[in-house]
C-alpha positions as CSV (number, residue, x, y, z in Angstrom):
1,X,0.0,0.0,0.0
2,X,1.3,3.5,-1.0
3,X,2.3,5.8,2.0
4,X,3.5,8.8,0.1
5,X,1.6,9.0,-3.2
6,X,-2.2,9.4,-3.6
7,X,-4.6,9.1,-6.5
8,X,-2.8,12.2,-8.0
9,X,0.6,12.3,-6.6
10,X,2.4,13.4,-3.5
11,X,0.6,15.9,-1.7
12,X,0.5,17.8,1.9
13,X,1.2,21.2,3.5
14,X,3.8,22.7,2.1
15,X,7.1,22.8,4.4
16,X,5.5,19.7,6.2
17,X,6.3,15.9,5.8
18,X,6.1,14.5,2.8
19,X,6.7,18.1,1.8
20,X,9.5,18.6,3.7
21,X,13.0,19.6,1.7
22,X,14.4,16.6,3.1
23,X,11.7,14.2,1.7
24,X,11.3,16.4,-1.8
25,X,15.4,15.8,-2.3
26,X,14.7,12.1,-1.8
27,X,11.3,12.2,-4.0
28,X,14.0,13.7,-6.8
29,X,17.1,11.2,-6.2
30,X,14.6,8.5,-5.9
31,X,13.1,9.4,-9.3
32,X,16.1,10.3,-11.1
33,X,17.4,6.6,-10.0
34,X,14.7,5.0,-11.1
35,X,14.8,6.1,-14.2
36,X,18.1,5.4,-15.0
37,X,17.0,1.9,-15.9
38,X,16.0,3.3,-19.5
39,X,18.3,6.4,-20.1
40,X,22.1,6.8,-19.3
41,X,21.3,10.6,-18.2
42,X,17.6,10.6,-17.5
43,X,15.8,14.1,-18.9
44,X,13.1,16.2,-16.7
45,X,10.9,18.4,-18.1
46,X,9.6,20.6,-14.6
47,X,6.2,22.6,-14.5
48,X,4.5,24.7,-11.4
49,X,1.5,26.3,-10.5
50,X,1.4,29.6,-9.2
51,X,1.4,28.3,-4.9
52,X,4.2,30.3,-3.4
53,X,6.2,27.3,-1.9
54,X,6.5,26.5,-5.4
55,X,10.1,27.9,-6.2
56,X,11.8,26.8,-3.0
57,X,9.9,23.3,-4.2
58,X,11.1,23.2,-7.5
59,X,14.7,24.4,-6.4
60,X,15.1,21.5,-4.0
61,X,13.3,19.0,-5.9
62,X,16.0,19.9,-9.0
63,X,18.8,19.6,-6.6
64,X,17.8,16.0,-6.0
65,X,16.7,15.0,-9.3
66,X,20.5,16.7,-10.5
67,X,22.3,14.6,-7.4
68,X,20.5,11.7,-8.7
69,X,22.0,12.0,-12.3
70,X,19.1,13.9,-14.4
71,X,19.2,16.8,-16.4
72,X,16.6,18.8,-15.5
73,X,14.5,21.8,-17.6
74,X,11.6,24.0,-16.4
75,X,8.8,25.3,-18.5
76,X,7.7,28.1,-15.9
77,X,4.2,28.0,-14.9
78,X,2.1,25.8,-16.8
79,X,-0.8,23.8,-16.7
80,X,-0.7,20.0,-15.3
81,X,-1.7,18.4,-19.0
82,X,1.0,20.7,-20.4
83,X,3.6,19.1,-18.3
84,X,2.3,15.5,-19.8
85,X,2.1,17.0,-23.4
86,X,5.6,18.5,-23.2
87,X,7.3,14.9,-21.8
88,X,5.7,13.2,-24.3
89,X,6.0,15.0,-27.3
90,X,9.7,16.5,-26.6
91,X,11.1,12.8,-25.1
92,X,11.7,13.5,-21.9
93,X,11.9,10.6,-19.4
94,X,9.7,12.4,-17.3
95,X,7.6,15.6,-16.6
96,X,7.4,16.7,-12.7
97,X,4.3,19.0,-11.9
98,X,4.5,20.7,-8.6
99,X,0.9,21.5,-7.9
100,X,-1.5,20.6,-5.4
101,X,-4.3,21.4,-8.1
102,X,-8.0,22.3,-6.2
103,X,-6.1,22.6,-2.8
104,X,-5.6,25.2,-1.0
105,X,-3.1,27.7,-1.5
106,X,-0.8,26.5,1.9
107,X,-0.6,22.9,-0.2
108,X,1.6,21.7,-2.5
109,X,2.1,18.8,-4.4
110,X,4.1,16.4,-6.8
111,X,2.8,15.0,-10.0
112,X,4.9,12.4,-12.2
113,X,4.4,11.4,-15.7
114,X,6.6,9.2,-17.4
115,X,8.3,9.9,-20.7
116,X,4.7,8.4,-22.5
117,X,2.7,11.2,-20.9
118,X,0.7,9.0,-18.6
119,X,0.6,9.3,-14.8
120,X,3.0,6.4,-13.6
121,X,1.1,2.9,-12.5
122,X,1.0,2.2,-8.8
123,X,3.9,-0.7,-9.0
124,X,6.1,2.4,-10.4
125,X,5.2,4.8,-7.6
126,X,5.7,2.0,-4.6
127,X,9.3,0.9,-5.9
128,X,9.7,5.1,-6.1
129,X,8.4,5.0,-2.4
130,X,10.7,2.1,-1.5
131,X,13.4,4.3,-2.4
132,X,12.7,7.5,-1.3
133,X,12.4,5.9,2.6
134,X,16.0,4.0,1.9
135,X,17.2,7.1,1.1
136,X,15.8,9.2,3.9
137,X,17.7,7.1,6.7
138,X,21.0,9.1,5.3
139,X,20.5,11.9,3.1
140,X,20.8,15.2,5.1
141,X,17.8,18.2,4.7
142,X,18.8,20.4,2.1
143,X,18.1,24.4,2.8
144,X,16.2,25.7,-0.1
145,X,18.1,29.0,0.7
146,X,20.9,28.1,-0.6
147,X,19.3,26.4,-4.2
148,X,18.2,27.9,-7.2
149,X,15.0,26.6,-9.1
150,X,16.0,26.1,-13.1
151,X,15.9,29.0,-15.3
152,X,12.7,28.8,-17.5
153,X,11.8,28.7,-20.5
154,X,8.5,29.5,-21.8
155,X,9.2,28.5,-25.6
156,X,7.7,25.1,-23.5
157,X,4.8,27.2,-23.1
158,X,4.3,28.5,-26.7
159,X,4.3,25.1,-27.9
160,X,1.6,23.6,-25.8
161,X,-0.6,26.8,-26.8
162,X,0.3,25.7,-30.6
163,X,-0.6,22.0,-29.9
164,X,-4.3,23.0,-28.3
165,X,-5.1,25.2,-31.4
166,X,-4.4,22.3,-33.5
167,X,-6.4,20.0,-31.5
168,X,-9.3,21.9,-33.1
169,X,-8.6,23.1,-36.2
170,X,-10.8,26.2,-38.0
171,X,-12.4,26.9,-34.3
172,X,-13.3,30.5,-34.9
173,X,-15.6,32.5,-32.0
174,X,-16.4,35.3,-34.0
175,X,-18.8,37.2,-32.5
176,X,-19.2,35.0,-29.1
177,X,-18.8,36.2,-25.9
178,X,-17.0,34.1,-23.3
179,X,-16.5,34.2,-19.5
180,X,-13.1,32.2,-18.7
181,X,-12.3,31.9,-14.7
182,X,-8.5,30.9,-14.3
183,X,-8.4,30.5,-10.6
184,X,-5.7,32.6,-10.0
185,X,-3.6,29.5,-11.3
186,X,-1.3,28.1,-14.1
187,X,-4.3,28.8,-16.5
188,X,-3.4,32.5,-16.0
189,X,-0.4,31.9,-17.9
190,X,-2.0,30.4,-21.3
191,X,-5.8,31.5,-21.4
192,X,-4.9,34.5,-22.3
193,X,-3.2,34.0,-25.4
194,X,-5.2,30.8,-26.5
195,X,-8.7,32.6,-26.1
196,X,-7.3,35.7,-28.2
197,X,-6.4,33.8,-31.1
198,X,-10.1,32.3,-31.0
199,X,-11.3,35.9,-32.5
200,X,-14.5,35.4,-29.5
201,X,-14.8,38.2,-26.9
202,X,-13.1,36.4,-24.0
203,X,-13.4,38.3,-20.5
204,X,-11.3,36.6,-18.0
205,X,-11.2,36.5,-14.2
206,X,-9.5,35.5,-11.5
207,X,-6.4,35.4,-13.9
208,X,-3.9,37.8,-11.5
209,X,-2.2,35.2,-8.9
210,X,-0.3,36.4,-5.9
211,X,0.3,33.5,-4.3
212,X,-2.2,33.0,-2.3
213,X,-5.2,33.3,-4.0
214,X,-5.3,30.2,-6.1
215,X,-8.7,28.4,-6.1
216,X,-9.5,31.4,-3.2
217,X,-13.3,31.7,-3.6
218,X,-13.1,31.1,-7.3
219,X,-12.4,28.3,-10.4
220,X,-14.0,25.1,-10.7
221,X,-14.2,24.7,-6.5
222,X,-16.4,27.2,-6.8
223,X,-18.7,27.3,-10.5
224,X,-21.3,29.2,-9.2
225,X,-18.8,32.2,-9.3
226,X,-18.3,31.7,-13.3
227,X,-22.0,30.9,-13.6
228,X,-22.9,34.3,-12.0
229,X,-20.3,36.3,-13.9
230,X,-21.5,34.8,-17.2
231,X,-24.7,35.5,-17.1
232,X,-24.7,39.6,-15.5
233,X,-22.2,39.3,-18.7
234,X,-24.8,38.3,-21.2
235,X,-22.0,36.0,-22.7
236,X,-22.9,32.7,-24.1
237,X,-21.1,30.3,-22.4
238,X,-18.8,30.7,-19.0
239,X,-15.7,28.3,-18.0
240,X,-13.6,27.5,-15.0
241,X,-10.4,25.9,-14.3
242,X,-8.8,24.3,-11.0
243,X,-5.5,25.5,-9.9
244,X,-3.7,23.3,-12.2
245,X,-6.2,23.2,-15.3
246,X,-6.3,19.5,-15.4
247,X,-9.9,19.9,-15.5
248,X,-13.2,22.6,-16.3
249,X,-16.5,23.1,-15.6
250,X,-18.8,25.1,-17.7
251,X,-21.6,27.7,-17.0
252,X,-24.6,28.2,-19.8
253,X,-25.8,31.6,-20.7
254,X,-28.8,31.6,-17.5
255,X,-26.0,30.7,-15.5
256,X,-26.1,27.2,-14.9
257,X,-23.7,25.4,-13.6
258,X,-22.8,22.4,-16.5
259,X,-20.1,19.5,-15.0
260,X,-18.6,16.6,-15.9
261,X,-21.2,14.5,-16.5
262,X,-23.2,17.2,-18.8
263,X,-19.6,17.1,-20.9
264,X,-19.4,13.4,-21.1
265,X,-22.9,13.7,-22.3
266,X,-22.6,16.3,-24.9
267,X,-19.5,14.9,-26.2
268,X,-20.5,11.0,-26.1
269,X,-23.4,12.0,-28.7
270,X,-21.3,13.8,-30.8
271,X,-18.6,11.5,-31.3
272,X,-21.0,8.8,-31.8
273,X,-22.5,10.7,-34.3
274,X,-19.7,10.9,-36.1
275,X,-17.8,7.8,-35.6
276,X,-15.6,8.4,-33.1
277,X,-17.2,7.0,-29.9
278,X,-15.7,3.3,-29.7
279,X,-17.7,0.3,-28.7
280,X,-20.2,2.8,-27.8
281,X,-19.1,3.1,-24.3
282,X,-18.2,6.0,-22.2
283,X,-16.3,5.5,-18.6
284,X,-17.3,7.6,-15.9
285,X,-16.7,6.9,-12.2
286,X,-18.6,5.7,-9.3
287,X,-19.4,10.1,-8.2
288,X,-20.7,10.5,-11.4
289,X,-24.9,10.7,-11.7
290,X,-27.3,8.3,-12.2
291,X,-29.1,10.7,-14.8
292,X,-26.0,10.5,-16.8
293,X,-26.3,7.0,-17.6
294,X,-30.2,7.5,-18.3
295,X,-29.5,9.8,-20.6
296,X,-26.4,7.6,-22.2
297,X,-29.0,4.7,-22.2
298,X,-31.3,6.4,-24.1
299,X,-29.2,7.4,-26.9
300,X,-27.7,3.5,-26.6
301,X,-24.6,4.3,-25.6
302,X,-23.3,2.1,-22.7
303,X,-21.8,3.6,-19.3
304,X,-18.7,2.1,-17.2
305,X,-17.7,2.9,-14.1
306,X,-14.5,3.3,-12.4
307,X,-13.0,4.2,-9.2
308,X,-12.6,8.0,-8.6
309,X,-9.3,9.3,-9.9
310,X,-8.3,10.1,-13.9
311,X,-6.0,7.6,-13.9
312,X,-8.6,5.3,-13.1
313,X,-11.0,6.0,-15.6
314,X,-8.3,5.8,-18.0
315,X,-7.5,2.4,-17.2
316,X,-10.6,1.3,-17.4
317,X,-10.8,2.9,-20.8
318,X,-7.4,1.4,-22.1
319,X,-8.9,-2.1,-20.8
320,X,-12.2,-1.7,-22.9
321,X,-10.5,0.1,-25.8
322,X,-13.0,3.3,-25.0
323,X,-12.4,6.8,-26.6
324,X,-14.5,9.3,-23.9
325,X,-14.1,8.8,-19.9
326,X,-14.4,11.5,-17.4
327,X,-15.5,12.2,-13.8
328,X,-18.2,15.1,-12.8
329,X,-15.5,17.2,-11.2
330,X,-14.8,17.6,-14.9
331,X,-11.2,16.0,-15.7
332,X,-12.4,14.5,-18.5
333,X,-10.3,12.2,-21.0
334,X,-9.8,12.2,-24.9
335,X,-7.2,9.5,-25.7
336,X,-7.2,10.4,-29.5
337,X,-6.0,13.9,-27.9
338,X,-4.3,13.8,-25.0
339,X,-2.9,11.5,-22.5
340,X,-4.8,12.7,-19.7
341,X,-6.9,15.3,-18.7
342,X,-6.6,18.9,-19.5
343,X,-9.0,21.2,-19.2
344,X,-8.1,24.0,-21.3
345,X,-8.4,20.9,-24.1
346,X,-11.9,20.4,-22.7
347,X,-12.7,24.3,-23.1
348,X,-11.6,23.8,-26.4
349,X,-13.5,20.5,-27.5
350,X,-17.1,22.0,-26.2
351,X,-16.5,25.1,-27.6
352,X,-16.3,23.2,-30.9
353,X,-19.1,20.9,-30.2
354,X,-21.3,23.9,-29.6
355,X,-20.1,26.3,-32.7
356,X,-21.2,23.1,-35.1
357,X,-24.2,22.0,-33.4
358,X,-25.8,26.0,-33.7
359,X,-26.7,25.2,-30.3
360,X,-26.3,26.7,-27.0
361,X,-24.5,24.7,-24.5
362,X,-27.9,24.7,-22.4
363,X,-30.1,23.3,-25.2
364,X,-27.2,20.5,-26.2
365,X,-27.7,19.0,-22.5
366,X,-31.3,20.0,-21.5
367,X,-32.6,16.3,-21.2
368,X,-30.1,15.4,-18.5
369,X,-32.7,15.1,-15.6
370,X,-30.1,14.8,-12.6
371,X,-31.3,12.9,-9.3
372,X,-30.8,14.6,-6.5
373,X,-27.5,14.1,-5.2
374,X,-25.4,15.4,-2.2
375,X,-21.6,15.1,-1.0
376,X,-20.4,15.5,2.4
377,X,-17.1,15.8,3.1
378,X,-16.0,14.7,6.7
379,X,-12.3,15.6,7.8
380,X,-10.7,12.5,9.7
381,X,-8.0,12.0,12.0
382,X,-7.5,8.3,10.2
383,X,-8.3,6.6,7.0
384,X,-9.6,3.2,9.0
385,X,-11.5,1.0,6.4
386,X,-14.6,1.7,6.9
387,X,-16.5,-1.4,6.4
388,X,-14.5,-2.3,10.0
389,X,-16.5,0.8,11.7
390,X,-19.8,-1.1,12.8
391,X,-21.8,1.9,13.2
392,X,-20.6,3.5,9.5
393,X,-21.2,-0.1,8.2
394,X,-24.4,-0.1,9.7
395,X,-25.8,3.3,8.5
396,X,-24.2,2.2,5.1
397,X,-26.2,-1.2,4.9
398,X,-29.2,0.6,6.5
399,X,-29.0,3.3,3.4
400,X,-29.0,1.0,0.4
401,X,-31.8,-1.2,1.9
402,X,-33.9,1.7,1.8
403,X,-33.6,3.0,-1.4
404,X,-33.6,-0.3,-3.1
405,X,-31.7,0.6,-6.4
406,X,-33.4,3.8,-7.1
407,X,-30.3,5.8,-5.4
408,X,-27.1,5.0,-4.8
409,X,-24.5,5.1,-1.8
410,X,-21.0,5.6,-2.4
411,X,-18.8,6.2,0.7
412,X,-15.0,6.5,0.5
413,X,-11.7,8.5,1.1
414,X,-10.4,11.4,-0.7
415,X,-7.2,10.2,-1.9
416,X,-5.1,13.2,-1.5
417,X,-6.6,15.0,1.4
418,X,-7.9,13.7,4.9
419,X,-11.3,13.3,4.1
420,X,-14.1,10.6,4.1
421,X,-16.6,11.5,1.4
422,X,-20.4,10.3,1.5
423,X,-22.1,10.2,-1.7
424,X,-26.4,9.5,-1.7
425,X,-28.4,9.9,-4.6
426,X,-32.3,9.5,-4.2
427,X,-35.3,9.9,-6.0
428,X,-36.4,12.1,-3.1
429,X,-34.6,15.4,-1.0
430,X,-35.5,14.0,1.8
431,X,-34.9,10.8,1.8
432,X,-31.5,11.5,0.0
433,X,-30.1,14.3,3.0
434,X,-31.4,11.9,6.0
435,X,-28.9,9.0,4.7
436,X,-26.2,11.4,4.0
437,X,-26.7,12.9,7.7
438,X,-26.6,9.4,9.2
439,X,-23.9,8.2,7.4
440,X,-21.4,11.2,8.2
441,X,-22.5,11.4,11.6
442,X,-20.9,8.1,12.2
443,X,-17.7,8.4,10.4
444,X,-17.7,11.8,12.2
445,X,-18.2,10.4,16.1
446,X,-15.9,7.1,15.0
447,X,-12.9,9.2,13.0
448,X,-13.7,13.2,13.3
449,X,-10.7,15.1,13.1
């Protein structure tokens, strides 16, 4: 079982164990070692977001990957999927991300790709751990004082703005109006210049990071804030980005609030109509709604579903040869694309979808009729399985006895912060809200933090 990496990475407080300088050298000597198995001189391609631990991250990180015999190169600030795109397409071993993505600003975090542009299996991130705690019984703390982060160079940059223009060719917005929310992260440092060259009139927010502000009361943590904004704006269509842009959610022209599963839905017809949806199966995950695979059904297209996490969903999708998966936090996957997910991509797909159907985005996904659904997140102390809890295993059982298969119960822990996360869908408010109650009530007496 993994200690240090989640279902996206390493990821804690910034300054604090596992994102202490001693354990981030080791996290880059560790990595640089392992990779030597393929390359004499194993080659880093480095991305951040805009936290500010970031530098002092990326400067000790880069003095372990160097120690560990890699050469190491930084693209600046740049969004997660850029990081994949660049280590893929420029053959690097790897690409490092240091971004804690929807967390708070205080957080940080490391993502790995390998050199294909996928997120590294879990058998590759245990033998990494392995390491990393071998080598913390000798290594000294460096002081990030004393290091220097690698010079950028944002030619990275102005390659993976070229590669999303191509990904839709002849996209012109001529004449459209467009809300685009950057979270105060590393979308800041590409919307700008992608949406210009789309000829739309593109009014973006929440593009000026200090900091501190990423995520802060705004991006897709917070959709309601582009879905406000778009509409006082009159513009047709509203987006919004998490702190590392590895995924968007979408606002319609009344405001609405469109996720993950709306995209999956929009996007599943259209490829199908055109050819591209394979096996006519889309994967989504266990969060995402049962109105989405109504609505699937109905148009005979068949829904999977996969544990939470991207990389997940796109093994599921690998196994079953699938060309659309997604979750409803909208990370959302188009292999014939992209490696993973990347919301700016996503922006950029719907956009299209939209501009050729002579629809608005409300009218493509109207039918959707979403079951009432809540979330609660419970902060814990410990991540105990929970099925050994007797009185969470108990409101659990209780729960799907009583809705029977109409609703669903889906009960679990974040996988990078220190939350349990209760999931109830139900044909009825009530009925759906007095399970959810019951359920975090007992995780909260049993492991409340």
């Amino acid at each position: 079982m993994r200690k240090l990496f989640g279902t996206d990475g390493i990821r804690a407080v910034a300054g604090e164990p596992p994102l202490d300088p001693k354990t981030i050298y080791a996290v880059g000597t560790a990595l640089a070692h392992q990779l030597k198995t393929n390359s004499l001189q194993p080659s880093i391609i480095l991305g951040t977001d805009t936290r500010e631990s970031s530098e002092w991250i990326a400067a000790v990180l880069t003095a372990g990957l160097s120690d560990g015999g890699a050469s190491v190169e930084s693209a600046g600030v740049i969004t997660t999927p850029g990081v994949a795109w660049l280590a893929r397409n420029h053959r690097f071993s790897a690409g490092v991300v240091i971004s804690a993505s929807h967390n708070p600003w205080h957080d940080n975090g490391i993502k790995v790709f390998g050199g294909d542009g996928y997120k590294l299996p879990d058998e590759t991130e245990l033998r990494i751990e392995d390491e990393i705690f071998r080598q913390l019984e000798s290594i000294a703390a460096p002081d990030p004082e004393t290091l220097a982060a690698p010079t950028e160079n944002h030619s990275f940059r102005q390659d993976y703005e070229r590669f999303l223009v191509s990904a839709v060719p002849g996209l012109c917005l001529e004449g459209k109006k467009v809300v685009v929310d950057c979270a105060n992260g590393a979308a800041s440092a590409i919307a700008p210049g992608l949406f210009k060259q789309l000829c739309c009139s593109a009014k973006l927010t929440h593009a000026s990071p200090d900091g501190r502000n990423i995520n802060a009361d705004c991006g897709a943590l917070h959709p309601e804030v582009v879905g406000a904004e778009t509409k006082a704006s009159g513009a047709d269509i509203g987006i919004t980005f998490d702190g590392d842009a590895d995924r968007a959610l979408f606002a319609c022209r009344h405001g609405k609030v469109v996720n993950g599963d709306a995209v999956l839905l929009l996007a599943a017809r259209d490829m199908k109509a055109r050819g591209l949806l394979n096996g006519g199966t889309v994967v989504a995950t266990t969060m995402s709604n049962m109105g989405l695979e109504a609505a699937l059904r109905r148009d005979r297209i068949k829904m999977l579903r996969a544990p939470v996490g991207d990389k997940y969903v796109l093994e599921m999708m690998q196994a079953n040869h699938s060309s659309l998966g997604g979750e409803q936090s909208g990370h959302i996957l188009f292999p014939h694309l992209a490696t993973t997910g990347d919301g700016l991509l996503t922006a950029l797909v719907v956009l299209d979808i939209v501009e050729r159907s002579d629809k608005r985005l409300d009218e493509l996904v109207a039918d959707l009729k979403v079951f009432p659904q809540t979330i609660v997140n419970i902060r814990v102390k410990e991540k105990k399985p929970l099925d050994q809890i007797e009185s969470v295993a108990a409101c659990i059982r209780q729960a799907e006895a009583s809705l029977n298969g109409n609703g669903r119960v889906v009960v679990r822990y974040s996988g990078t912060e220190p939350l349990a996360r209760v999931m109830i869908e139900a044909e009825s408010e009530d009925v759906m809200q007095r399970h959810a109650d019951a359920i975090a009530g007992a995780i909260r007496d049993s492991l409340g933090a």
